[in-house]
VEXNUZA-864262 format. One record per residue (C-alpha): residue number from 1; residue in one letter; z, x, y. Coordinates in steps of 0.02 Angstrom, whole numbers, always signed. Layout:
N
(NUM, "A", (Z, X, Y)) ...
***
This chain:
302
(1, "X", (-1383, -171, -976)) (2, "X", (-1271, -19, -1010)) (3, "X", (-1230, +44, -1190)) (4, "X", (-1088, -38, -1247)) (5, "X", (-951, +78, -1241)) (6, "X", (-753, +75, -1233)) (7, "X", (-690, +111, -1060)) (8, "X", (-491, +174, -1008)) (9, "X", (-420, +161, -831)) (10, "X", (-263, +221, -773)) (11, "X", (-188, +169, -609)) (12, "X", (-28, +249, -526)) (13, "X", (+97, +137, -439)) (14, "X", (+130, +127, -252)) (15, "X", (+253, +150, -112)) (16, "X", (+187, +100, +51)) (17, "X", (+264, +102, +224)) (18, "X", (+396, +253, +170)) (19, "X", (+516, +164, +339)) (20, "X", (+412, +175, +503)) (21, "X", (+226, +184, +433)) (22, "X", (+197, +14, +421)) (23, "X", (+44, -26, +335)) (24, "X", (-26, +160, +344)) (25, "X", (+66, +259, +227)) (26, "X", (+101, +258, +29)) (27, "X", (+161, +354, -109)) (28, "X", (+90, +344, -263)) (29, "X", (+206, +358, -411)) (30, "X", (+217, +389, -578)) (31, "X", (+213, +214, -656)) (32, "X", (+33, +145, -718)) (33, "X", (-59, -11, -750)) (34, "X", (-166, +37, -902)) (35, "X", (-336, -47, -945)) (36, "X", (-440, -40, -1073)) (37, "X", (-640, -143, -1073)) (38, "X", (-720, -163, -1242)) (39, "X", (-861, -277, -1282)) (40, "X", (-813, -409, -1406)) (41, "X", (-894, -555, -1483)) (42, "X", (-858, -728, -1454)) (43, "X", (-790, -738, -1280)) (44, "X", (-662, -662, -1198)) (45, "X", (-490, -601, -1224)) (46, "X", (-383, -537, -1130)) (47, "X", (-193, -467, -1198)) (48, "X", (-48, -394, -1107)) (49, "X", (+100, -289, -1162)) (50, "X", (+250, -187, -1038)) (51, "X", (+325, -255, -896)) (52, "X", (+323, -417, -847)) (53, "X", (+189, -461, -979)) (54, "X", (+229, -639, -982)) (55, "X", (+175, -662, -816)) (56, "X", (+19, -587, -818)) (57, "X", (-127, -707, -835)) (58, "X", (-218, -676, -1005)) (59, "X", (-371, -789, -964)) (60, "X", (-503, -788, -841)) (61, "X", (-387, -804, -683)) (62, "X", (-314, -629, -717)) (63, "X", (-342, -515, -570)) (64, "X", (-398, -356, -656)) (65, "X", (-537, -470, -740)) (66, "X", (-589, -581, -588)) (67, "X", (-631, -402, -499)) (68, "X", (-709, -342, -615)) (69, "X", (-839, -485, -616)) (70, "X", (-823, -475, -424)) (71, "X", (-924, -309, -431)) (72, "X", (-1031, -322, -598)) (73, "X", (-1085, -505, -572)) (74, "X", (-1059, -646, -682)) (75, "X", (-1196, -593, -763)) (76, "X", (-1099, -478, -859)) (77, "X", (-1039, -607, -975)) (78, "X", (-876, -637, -1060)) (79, "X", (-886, -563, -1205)) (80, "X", (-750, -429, -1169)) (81, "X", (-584, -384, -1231)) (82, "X", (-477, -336, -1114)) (83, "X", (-309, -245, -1157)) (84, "X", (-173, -234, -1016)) (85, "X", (-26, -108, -1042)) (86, "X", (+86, -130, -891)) (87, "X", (+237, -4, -815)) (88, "X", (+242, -93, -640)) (89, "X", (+360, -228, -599)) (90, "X", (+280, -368, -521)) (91, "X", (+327, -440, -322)) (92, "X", (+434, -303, -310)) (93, "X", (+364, -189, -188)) (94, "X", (+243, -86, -292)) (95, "X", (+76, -119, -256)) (96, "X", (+57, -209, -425)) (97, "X", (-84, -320, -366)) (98, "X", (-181, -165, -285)) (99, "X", (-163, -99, -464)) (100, "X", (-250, -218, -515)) (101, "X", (-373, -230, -400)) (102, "X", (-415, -63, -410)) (103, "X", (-421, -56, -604)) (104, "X", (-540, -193, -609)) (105, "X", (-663, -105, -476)) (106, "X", (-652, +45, -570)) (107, "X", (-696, -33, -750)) (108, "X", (-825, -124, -665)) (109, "X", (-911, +53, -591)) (110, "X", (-891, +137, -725)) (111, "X", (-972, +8, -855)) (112, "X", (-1122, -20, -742)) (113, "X", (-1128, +180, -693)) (114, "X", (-1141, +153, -519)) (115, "X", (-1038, +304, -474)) (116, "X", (-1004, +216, -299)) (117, "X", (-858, +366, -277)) (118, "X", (-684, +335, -230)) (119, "X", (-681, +290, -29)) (120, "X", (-797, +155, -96)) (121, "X", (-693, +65, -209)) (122, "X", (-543, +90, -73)) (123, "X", (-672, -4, +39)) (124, "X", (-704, -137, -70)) (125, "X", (-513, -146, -118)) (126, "X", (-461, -160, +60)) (127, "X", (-581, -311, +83)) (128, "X", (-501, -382, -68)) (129, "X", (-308, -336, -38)) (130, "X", (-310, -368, +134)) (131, "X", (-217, -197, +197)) (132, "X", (-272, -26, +131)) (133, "X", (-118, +73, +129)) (134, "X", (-79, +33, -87)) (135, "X", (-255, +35, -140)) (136, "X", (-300, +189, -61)) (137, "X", (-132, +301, -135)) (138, "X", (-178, +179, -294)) (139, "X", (-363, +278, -301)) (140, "X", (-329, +480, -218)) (141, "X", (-135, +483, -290)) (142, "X", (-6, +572, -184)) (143, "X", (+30, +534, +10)) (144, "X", (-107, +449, +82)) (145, "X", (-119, +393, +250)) (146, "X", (-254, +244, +296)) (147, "X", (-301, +160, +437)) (148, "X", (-449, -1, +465)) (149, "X", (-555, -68, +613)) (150, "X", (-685, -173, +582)) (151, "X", (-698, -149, +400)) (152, "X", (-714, +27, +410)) (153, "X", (-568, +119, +307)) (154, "X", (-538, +289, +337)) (155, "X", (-397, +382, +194)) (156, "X", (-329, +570, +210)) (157, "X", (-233, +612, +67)) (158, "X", (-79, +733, +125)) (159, "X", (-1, +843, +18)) (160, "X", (+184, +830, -52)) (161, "X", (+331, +956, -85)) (162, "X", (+349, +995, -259)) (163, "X", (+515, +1003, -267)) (164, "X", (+558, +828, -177)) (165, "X", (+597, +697, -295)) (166, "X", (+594, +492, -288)) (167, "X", (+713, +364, -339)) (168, "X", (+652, +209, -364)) (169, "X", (+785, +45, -386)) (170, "X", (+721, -116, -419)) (171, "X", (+831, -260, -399)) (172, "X", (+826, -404, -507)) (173, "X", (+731, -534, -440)) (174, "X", (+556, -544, -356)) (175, "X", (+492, -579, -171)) (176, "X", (+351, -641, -108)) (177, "X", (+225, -531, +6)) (178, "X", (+203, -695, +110)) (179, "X", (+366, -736, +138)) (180, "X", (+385, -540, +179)) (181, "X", (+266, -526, +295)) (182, "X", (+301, -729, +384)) (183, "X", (+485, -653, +418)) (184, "X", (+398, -539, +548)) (185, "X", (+388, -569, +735)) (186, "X", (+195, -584, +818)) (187, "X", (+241, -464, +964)) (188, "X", (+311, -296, +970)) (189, "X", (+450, -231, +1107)) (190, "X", (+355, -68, +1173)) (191, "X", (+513, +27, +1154)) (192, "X", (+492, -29, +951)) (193, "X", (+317, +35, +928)) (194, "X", (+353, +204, +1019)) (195, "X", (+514, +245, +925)) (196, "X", (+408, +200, +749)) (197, "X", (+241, +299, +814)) (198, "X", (+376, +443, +838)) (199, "X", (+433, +431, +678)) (200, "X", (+300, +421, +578)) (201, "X", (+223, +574, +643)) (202, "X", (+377, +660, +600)) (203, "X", (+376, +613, +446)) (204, "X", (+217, +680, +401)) (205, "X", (+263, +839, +513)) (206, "X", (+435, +844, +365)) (207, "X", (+315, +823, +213)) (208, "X", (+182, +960, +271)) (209, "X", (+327, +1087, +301)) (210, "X", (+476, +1025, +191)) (211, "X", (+604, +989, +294)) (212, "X", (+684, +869, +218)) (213, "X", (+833, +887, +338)) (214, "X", (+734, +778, +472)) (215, "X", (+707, +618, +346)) (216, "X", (+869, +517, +380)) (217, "X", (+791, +508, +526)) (218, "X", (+605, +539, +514)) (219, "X", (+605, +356, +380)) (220, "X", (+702, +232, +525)) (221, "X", (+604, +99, +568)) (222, "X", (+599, -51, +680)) (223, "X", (+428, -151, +637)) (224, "X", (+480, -229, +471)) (225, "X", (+639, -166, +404)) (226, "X", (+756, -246, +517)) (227, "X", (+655, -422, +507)) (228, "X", (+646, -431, +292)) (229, "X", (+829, -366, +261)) (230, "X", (+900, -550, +273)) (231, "X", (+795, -604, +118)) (232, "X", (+852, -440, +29)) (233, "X", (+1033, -443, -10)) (234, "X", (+1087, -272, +4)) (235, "X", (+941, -185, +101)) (236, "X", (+1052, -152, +256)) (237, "X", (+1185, -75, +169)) (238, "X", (+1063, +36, +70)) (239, "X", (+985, +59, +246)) (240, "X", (+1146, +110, +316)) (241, "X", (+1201, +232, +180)) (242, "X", (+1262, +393, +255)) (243, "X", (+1329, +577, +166)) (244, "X", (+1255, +569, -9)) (245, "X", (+1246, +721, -73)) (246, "X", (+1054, +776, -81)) (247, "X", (+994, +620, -35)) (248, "X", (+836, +653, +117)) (249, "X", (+812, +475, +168)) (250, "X", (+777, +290, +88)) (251, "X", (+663, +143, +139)) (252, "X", (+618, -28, +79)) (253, "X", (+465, +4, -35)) (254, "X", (+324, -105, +48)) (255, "X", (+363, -279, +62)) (256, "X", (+504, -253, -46)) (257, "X", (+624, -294, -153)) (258, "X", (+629, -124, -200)) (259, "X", (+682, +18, -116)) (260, "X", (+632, +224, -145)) (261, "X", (+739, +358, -96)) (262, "X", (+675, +538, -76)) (263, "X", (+822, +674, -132)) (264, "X", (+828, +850, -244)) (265, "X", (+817, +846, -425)) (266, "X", (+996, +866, -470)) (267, "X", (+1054, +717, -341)) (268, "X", (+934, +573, -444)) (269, "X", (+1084, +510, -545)) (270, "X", (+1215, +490, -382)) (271, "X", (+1053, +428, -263)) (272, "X", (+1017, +307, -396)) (273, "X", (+1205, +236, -421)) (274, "X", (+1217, +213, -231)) (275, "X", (+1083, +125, -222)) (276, "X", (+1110, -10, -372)) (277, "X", (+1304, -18, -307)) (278, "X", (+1234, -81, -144)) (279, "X", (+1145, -232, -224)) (280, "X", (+1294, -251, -343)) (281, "X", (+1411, -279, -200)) (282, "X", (+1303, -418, -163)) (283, "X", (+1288, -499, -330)) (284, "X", (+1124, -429, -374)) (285, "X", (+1092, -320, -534)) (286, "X", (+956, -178, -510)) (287, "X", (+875, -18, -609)) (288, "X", (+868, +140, -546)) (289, "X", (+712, +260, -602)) (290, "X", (+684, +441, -555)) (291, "X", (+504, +449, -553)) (292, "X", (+363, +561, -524)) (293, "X", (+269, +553, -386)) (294, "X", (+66, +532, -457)) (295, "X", (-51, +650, -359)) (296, "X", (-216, +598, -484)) (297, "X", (-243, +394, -420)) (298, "X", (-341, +304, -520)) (299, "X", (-429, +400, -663)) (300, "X", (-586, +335, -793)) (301, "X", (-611, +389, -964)) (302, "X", (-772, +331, -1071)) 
***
């Protein structure tokens, strides 16, 4: 058995889907799901402090602790404390369970020392998430683009301008990835697909060279946008917004709620007000946050 020890993980936030890259791109950003594993006598415990504490599970249903045994085995035991300090709104968008996910795999490695290497645990994530597109910016940080077949998952992390910065609004009230993804339609028009394939590879084309004059358009998108804005009060006016001043271009941020807008430092403030106006017209309060954007992923001390 390994020498007990005291192990920290820190996992980044996500974006995924940035408009037309449905369920191959994300951004990770600069809000974290903090862990830390220490052996503890007499069963386990498991606390939770930050955002949206109260509904995290603090017994043995809790995500980050049922992956955990998922890799190490039960085995391991339950005689663990497990402390949870939380930044990431939850069902809003923000790749809070692939957080999780990926906090528990990477306790788990590092307290059995298996050193299985990042594109593993994305593998093993994606098996467990479903998609790979949130756990894979959640592990390499930055702009990562993913893609599956056949349980193979292949991740290329891209780079990101410097000088670009996000907005991130949440609105007030949460929304389930089912429902999200049962609001889309089983077929595609070809049309649809080609004008989102275009898209998408100018997008990445606008990140590599920052151009952020092609975004408004580079972040349209047909696949899922169009189909979720009807359970998001707001998200077609925020869609629709035209002429603010440094804004590049805005998108629903995964299966939403929440939406992140790429602009220049000084424009954060207007971007943000915009943004929260457009859910206030309909009734809705929201937060704005300038963020970061995280280019470490997921990172292990002890």
């Amino acid at each position: 058995m390994p020498a007990a020890r005291e192990i920290r993980v820190q996992v980044p936030a996500s974006s995924a889907n940035l408009g037309p890259g449905f369920d191959a791109l994300a951004l990770a950003l600069g809000l974290y799901l903090r862990c830390t594993l220490r052996p503890s006598a007499g069963g386990l415990r498991i606390t939770a402090s930050g955002t949206d504490a109260a509904a995290i599970p603090q017994d043995e249903s809790n995500l980050v602790w049922r992956t955990f045994l998922k890799l190490v085995g039960e085995g391991a035991g339950n005689n663990f404390q497990l402390e949870i300090a939380n930044e990431i709104p939850l069902g809003r968008g923000l790749g809070s369970s692939a957080a999780a996910i990926m906090a528990g795999l990477a306790l788990a490695d590092s307290w059995s020392r298996s050193e299985r290497g990042k594109q593993r645990l994305i593998e093993i994530a994606t098996e467990l998430e479903g998609h790979p597109d949130n756990v894979a910016a959640a592990a390499l940080g930055g702009l990562v683009v993913s893609c599956q077949d056949d349980g193979r998952v292949v991740a290329a992390k891209s780079g990101f301008p410097a000088d670009w910065r996000v907005v991130l609004v949440v609105p007030d009230f949460r929304l389930a990835t089912e429902a999200a993804r049962a609001a889309l339609p089983s077929q595609y028009a070809r049309r649809d697909a080609v004008f989102n394939v275009q898209r998408v590879a100018l997008l990445l084309a606008a990140v590599q060279n920052a151009c952020p004059e092609v975004l408004g358009e580079a972040m349209r998108d047909r696949l899922h946008q169009p189909y979720r804005a009807p359970l998001i009060p707001g998200l077609a006016e925020v869609l629709s917004l035209e002429n603010v001043p440094g804004m590049f271009g805005v998108a629903l941020s995964g299966a939403g709620p929440s939406v992140v807008a790429l602009c220049t430092p000084a424009a954060e403030a207007t971007v943000g007000k915009r943004i929260v106006d457009c859910f206030g017209a309909k009734g809705i309060r929201a937060e704005a946050m300038p963020l970061q954007v995280d280019h470490n992923g997921v990172t292990v001390e002890g």
